[in-house]
N, C-alpha and C positions, 0 to 999 in steps of 0.2 A: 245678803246684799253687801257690797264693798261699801267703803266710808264712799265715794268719788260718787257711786250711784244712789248712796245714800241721799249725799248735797245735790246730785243733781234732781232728784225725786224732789225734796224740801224746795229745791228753784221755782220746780213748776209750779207745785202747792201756792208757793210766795206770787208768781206771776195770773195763777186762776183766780186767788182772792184779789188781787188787784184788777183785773177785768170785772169780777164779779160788783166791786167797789163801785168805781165807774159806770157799768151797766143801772145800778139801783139809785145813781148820783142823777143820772140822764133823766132818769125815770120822770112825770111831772109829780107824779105822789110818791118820792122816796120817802120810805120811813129812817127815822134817826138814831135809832135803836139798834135795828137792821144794821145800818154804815157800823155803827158802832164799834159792835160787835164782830163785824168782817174785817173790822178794822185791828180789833185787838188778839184777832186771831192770824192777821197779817203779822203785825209785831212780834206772835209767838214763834212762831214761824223762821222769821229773820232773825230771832234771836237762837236759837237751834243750830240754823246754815252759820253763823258766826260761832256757835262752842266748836261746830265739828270743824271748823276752820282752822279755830285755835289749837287744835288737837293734833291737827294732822300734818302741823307747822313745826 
């Protein structure tokens, strides 16, 4: 896989966890744990698309 299809793959990754975010935010019994951790996996995520950013700069 190229770097370009690389960052683009990690986008959607970044954009599914954030739907998924919001879906479980909507919910009336989201769990907070759940967010949490979709959330810290969001963060990883975005922090990844930003090294191969920096790399390919």
């Amino acid at each position: 896989m190229t770097t370009e299809g690389h960052i683009a793959a990690l986008e959607r990754r970044h954009q599914e966890l954030d739907r998924k975010i919001q879906t479980e935010m909507q919910s009336t019994r989201f769990d907070n744990l759940t967010v949490a951790a979709l959330k810290r996996k969001k963060l990883e995520v975005k922090d990844e698309i930003y090294r191969f950013n920096a790399t390919t700069q």
